[in-house]
C-alpha positions as CSV (number, residue, x, y, z in Angstrom):
1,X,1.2,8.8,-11.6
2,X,4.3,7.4,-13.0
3,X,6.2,7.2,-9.4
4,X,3.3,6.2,-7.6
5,X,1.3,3.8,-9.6
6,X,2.6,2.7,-12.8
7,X,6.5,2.6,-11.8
8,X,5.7,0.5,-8.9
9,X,3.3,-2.2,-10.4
10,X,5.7,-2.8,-13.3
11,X,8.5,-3.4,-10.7
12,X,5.9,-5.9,-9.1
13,X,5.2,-7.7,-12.6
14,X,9.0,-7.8,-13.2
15,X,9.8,-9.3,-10.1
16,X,6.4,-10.9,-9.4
17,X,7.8,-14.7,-9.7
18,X,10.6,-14.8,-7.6
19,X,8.3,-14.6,-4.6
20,X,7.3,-17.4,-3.1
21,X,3.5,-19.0,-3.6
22,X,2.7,-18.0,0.3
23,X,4.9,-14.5,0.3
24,X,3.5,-11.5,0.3
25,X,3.6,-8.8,-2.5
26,X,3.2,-5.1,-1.4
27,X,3.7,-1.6,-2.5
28,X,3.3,1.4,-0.5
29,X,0.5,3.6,-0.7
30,X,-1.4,6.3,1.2
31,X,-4.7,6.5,3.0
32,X,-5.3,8.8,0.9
33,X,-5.8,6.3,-1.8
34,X,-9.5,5.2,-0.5
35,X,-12.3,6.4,-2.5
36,X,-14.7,5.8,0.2
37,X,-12.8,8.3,2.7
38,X,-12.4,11.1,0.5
39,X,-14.9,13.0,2.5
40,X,-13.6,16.6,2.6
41,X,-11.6,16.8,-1.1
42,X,-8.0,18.3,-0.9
43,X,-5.2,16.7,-2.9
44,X,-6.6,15.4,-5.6
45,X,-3.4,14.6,-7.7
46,X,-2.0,12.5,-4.6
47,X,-5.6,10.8,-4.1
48,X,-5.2,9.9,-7.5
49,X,-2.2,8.4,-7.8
50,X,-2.5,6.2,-4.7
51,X,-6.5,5.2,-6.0
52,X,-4.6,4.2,-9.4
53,X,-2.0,2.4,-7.6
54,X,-4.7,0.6,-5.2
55,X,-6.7,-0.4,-8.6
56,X,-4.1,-1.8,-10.5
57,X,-2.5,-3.5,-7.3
58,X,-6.3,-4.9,-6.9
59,X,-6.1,-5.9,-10.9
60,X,-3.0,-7.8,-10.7
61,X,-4.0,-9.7,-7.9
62,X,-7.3,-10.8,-9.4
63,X,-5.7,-11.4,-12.6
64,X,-2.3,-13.4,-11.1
65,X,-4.6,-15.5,-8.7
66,X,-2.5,-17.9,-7.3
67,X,-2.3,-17.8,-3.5
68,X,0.3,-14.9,-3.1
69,X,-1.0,-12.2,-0.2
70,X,-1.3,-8.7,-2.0
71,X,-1.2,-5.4,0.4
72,X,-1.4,-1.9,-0.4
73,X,-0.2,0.0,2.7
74,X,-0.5,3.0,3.7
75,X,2.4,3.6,6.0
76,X,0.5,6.6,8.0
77,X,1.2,10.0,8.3
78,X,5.2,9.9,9.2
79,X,7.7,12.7,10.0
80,X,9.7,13.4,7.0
81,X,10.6,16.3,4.8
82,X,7.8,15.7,2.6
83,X,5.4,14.7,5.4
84,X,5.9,17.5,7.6
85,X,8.6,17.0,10.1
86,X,6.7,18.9,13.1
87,X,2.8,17.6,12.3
88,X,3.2,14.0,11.1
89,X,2.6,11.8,14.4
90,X,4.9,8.7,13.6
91,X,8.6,8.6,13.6
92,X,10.4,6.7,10.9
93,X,10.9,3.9,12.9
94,X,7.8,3.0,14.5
95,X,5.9,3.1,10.8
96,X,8.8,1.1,9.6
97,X,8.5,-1.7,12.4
98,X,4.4,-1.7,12.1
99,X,4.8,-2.4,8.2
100,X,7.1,-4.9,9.0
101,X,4.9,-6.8,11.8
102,X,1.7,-6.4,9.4
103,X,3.5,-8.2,6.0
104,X,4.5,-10.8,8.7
105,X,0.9,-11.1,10.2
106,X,-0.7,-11.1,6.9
107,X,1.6,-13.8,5.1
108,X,0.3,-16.5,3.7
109,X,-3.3,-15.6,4.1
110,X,-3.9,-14.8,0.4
111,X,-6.0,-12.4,-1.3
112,X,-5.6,-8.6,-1.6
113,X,-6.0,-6.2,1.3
114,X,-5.5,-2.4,1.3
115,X,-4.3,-1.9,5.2
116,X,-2.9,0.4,7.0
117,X,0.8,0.1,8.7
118,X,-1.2,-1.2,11.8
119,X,-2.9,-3.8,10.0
120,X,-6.4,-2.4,10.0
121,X,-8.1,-2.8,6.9
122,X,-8.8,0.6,4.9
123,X,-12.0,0.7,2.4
124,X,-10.7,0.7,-1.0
């Protein structure tokens, strides 16, 4: 909980002003994190994390209200030690260039959106 939610929301509030008014503030999280698509259970503690993370990323937003575009992303399921270096379908690189292309595409647009690293919106 601490790494995955609280850690990266106070980094947000800390540095939350020196965006600009049409930037876009974001944090990583995981598909995982959608209540509506736990359909089959598993990994609770993980789920957990990234709903709390998606909660208080929705909270802040709501509560800061001032034009900034908010995104909790899930960056897919990508090849690393921790991911699964055989399964995981996406290299590195092409979730890092999709998360890239979506904070583009979605600055300035406003609001909070939980999206995946393609831009499609996930339900919260």
């Amino acid at each position: 909980m601490v790494t995955n939610a609280l850690s990266p929301l106070r980094v947000i509030g800390a540095l939350h002003d020196l965006v600009d008014p049409e930037g876009v503030v974001a944090a990583m999280s995981s598909g995982v994190g959608s209540i509506n698509d736990n359909v089959g259970g598993r990994w609770e503690i993980d789920r957990a994390s990234s709903e709390a993370l998606n909660q208080m990323m929705k909270g802040f937003a709501i509560r800061k209200g001032n034009g900034r575009t908010y995104i909790a992303m899930s960056t897919g399921w990508v090849r690393t030690e921790m991911g699964g270096n055989g399964a995981a379908p996406l290299d590195i690189e092409t979730s890092a260039h999709a998360i890239a292309e979506t904070l583009i595409a979605r600055s300035g647009a406003g609001g909070v959106h939980f999206v995946d690293f393609r831009n499609q919106p996930l339900a919260w």
